[in-house]
C-alpha positions in Angstrom: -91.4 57.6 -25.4 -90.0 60.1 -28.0 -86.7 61.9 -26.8 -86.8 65.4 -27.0 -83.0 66.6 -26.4 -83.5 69.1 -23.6 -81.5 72.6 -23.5 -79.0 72.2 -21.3 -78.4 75.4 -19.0 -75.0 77.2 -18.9 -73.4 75.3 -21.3 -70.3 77.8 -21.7 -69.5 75.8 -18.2 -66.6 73.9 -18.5 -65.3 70.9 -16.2 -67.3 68.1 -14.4 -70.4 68.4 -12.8 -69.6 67.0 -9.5 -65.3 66.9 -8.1 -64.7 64.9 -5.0 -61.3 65.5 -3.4 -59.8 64.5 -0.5 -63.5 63.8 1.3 -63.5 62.3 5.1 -66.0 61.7 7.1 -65.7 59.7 10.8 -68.0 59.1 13.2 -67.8 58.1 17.3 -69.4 54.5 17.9 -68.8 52.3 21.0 -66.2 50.1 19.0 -64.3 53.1 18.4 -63.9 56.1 15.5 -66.4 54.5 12.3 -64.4 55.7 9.1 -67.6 56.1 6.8 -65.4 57.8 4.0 -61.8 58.1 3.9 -59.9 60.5 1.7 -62.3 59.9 -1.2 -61.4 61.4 -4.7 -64.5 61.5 -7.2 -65.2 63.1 -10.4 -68.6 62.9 -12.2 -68.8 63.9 -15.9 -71.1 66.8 -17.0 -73.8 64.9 -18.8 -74.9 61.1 -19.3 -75.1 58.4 -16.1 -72.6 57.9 -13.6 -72.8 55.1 -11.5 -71.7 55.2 -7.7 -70.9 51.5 -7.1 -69.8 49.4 -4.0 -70.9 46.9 -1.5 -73.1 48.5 1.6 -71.5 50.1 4.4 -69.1 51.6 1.9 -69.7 55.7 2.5 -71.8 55.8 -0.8 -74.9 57.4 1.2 -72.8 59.7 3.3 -71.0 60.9 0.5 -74.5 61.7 -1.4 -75.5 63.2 2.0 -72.3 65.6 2.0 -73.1 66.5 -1.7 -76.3 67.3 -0.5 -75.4 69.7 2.7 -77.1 66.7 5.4 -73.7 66.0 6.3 -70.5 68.1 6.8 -67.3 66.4 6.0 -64.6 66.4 8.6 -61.7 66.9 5.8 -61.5 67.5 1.8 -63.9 69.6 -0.2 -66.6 68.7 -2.7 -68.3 71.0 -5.3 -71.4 70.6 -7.6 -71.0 73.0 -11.2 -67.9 75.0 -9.3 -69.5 76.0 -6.3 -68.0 74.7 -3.0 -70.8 72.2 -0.5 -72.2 73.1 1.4 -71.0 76.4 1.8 -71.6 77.8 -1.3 -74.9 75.4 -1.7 -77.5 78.5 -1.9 -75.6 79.0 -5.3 -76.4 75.7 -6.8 -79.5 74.1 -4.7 -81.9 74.7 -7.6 -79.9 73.1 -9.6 -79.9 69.7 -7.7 -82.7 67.4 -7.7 -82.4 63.9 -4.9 -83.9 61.1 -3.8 -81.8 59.9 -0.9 -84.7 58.6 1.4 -88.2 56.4 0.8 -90.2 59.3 -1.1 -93.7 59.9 0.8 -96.9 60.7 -0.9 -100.2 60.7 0.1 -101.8 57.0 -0.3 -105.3 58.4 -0.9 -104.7 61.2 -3.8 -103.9 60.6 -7.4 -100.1 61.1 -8.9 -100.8 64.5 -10.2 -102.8 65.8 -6.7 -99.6 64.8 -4.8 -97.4 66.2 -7.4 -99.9 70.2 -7.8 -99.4 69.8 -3.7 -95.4 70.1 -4.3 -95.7 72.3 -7.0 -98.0 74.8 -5.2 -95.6 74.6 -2.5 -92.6 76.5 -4.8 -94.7 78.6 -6.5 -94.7 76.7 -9.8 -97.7 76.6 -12.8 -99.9 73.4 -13.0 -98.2 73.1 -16.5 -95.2 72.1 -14.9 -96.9 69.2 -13.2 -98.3 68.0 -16.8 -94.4 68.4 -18.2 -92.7 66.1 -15.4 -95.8 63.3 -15.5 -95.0 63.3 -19.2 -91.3 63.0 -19.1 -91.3 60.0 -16.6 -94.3 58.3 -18.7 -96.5 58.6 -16.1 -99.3 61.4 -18.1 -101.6 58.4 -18.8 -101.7 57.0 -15.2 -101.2 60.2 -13.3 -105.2 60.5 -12.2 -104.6 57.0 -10.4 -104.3 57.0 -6.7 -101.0 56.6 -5.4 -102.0 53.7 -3.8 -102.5 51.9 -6.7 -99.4 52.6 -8.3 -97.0 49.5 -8.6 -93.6 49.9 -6.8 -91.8 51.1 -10.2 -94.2 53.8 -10.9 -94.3 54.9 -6.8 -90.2 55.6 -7.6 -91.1 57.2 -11.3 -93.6 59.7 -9.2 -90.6 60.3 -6.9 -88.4 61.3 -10.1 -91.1 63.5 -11.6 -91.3 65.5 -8.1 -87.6 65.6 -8.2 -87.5 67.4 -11.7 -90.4 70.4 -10.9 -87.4 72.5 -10.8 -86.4 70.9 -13.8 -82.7 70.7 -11.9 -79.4 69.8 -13.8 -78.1 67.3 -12.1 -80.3 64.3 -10.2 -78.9 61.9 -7.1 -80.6 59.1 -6.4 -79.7 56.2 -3.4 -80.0 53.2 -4.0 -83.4 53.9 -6.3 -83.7 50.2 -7.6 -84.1 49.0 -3.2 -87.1 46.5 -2.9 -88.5 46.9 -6.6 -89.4 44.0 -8.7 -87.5 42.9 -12.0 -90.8 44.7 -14.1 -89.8 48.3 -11.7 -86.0 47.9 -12.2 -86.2 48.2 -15.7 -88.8 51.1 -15.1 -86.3 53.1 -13.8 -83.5 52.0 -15.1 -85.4 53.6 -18.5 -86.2 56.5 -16.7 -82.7 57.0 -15.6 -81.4 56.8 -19.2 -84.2 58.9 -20.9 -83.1 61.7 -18.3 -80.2 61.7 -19.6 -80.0 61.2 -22.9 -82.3 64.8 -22.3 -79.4 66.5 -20.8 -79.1 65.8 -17.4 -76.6 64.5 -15.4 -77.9 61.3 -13.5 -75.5 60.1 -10.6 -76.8 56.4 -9.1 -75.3 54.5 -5.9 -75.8 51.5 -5.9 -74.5 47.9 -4.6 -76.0 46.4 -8.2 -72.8 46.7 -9.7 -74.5 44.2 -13.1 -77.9 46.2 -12.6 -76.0 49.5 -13.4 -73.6 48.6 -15.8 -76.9 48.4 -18.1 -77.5 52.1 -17.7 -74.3 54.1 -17.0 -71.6 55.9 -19.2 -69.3 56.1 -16.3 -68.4 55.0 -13.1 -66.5 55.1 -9.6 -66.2 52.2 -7.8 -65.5 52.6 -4.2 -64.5 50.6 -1.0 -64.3 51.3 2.4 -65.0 55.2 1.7 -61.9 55.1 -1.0 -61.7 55.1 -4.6 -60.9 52.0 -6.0 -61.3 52.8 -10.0 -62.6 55.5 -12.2 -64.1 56.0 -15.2 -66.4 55.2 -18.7 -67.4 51.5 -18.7 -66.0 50.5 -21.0 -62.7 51.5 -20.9 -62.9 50.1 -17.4 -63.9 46.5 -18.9 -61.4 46.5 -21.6 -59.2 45.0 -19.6 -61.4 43.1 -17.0 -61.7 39.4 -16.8 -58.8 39.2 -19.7 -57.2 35.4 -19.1 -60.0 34.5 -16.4 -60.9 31.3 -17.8 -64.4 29.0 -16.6 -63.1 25.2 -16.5 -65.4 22.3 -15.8 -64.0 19.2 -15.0 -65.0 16.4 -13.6 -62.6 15.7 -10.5 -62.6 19.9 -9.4 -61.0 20.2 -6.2 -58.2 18.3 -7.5 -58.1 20.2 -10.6 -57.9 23.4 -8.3 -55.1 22.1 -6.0 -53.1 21.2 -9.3 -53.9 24.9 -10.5 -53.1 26.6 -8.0 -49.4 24.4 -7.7 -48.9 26.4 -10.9 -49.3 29.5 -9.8 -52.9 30.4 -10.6 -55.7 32.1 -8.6 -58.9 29.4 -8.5 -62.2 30.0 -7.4 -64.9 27.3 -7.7 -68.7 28.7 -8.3 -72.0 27.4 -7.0 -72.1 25.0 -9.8 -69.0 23.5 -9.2 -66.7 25.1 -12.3 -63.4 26.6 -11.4 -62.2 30.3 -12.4 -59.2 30.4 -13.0 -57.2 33.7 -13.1 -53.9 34.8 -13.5 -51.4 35.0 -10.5 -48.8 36.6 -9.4 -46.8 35.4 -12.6 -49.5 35.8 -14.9 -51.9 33.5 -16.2 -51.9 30.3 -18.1 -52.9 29.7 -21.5 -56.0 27.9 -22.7 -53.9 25.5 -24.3 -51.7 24.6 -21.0 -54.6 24.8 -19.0 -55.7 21.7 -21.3 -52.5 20.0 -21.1 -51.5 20.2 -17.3 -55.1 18.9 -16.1 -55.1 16.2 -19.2 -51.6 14.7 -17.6 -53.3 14.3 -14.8 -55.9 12.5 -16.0 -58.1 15.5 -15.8 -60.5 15.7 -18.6 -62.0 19.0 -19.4 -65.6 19.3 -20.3 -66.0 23.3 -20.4 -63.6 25.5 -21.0 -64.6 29.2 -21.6 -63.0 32.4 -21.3 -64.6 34.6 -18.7 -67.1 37.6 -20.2 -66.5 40.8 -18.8 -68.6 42.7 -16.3 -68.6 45.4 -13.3 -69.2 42.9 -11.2 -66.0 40.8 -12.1 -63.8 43.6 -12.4 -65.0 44.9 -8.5 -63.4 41.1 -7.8 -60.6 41.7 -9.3 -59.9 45.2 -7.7 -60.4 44.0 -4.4 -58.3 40.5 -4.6 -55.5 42.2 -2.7 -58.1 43.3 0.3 -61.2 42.6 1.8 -62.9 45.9 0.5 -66.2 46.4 1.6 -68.3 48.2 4.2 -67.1 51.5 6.7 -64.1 49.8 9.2 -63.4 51.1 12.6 -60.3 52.8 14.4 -59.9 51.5 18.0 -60.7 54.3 20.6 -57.7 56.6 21.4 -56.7 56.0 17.2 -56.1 59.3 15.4 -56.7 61.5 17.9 -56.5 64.7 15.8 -59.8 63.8 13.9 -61.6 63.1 17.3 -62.4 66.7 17.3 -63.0 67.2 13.9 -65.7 64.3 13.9 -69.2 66.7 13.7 -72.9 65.0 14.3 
């Protein structure tokens, strides 16, 4: 597919597409008050992908659904090109194109019928319908019944019904859910090719490796709070520096004899230890060699550890358990009770 760079609208704006600050949302459960997202600070660059990254349960969706107006927050404020959700949402909806549930077409009519359906729907030209089938790479399939569309090209139609308003900025939750290696890499394309046209793509996802492939930046989130910020690689310049991958043949004794000296050891399914720095930094290669060798320890791998989201989201959450929404007892902060809304 060729890539035509694609005009991008109001380009004397300055500033990011999406700002995040100070974001809360709670909600009342049996167990208590559910913290779905606390206090969360966000800031997606104008342009490019930006992937939304963290375990399940950790306020990714009901941030996206905030964004969106399906949700008011309790707290903090959120605004998309400079105008304040959801009160100023009117402003900007045409603007915003999302995919936050399972899209729904109809089984028994062909991409493009489901598609002129939508179309007709917002008063938009049959050309248009030719221009989004084209842009997802779908032109050559799109007299196919839905039905016999693989999952990866289902998930492309939903992107091409997204962009009839040919919107600026594009949400999608957790597109890549129940899609086969061959659809993963479908819209993983599509994702880049959208933006490398202009847009701005922002992803959630829990595949922190499966996005690292396709975004230019990133927030990484726990429990509905920002754990780190920004482009990928900056992110990974320092990640996984001194983690070292040690195989040797007597482990669990190499990992008590590790740890003695102050280092953080993990042992992976294949039995090889990690070995990162602690609290006093991390060991050398070379007295990693020489401390398991008096022993009688004899190495057989020894590696340093490549970089990845993945690795990094470890490392930022050593100090915690970070993952999904936690709970506040009943009777805990009373003063949000009444600020949670359905």
């Amino acid at each position: 597919m060729t890539v035509t760079p694609r005009p991008r609208r109001a380009l004397e704006e300055d500033g990011p597409a999406v700002v995040v600050q100070g974001l809360r949302k709670t909600y009342r459960t049996r167990r208590g008050i559910q913290v779905a997202v606390a206090g969360l600070d966000m800031r997606v660059p104008r342009g490019g992908v930006h992937g939304f990254l963290g375990p399940n349960g950790a306020g990714k969706t009901t941030t996206i659904r905030m964004l969106l107006g399906l949700v008011r927050p309790d707290r903090g404020t959120a605004t998309v090109f400079g105008h304040e959700v959801p009160r100023q949402l009117p402003q900007v909806v045409h603007r915003i194109g999302a995919i936050v549930e399972q899209p729904r077409f109809f089984p028994a009519f062909t991409g493009r019928q489901n598609l002129s359906l939508l179309a007709q729907g917002i008063g938009l030209p049959p050309s248009r319908v030719d221009a989004v089938l084209e842009e997802v790479g779908l032109a050559g399939r799109s007299r196919d019944r839905f039905r016999s569309y693989s999952l990866g090209m289902k998930q492309r139609l939903a992107v091409a019904a997204t962009l009839l308003k040919s919107p600026d900025l594009l949400i999608f939750d957790e597109p890549t859910n129940g899609l086969d290696p061959a659809g993963i890499h479908e819209v993983r394309a599509t994702m880049r090719d959208l933006a490398d046209r202009g847009r701005t793509v922002l992803v959630s996802s829990h595949l922190l490796g499966e996005v690292q492939q396709v975004a230019d930046t990133v927030s990484i989130v726990g429990r509905g709070r920002l754990l780190a910020e920004g482009t990928v690689r900056d992110l990974l310049r320092g990640a996984g520096r001194g983690v070292l991958r040690v195989g040797v043949g007597e482990p669990a004794r190499a990992a008590e004899l590790l740890r003695s000296r102050g280092q953080q050891v993990e042992t992976t399914a294949d039995g090889a230890l990690l070995v990162r720095a602690g609290e006093h930094g991390a060991l050398p290669a070379a007295e990693v060699t020489r401390v398991l060798a008096e022993a009688g320890l004899w190495l057989h791998e020894l590696t340093p550890v490549q970089s990845d989201l993945e690795s990094y989201f470890l490392e930022v959450t050593a100090q915690d358990h970070l993952g999904s929404a936690q709970h506040e007892p009943p009777g805990a902060r009373r003063a949000d009770a009444g600020e949670v809304r359905r």
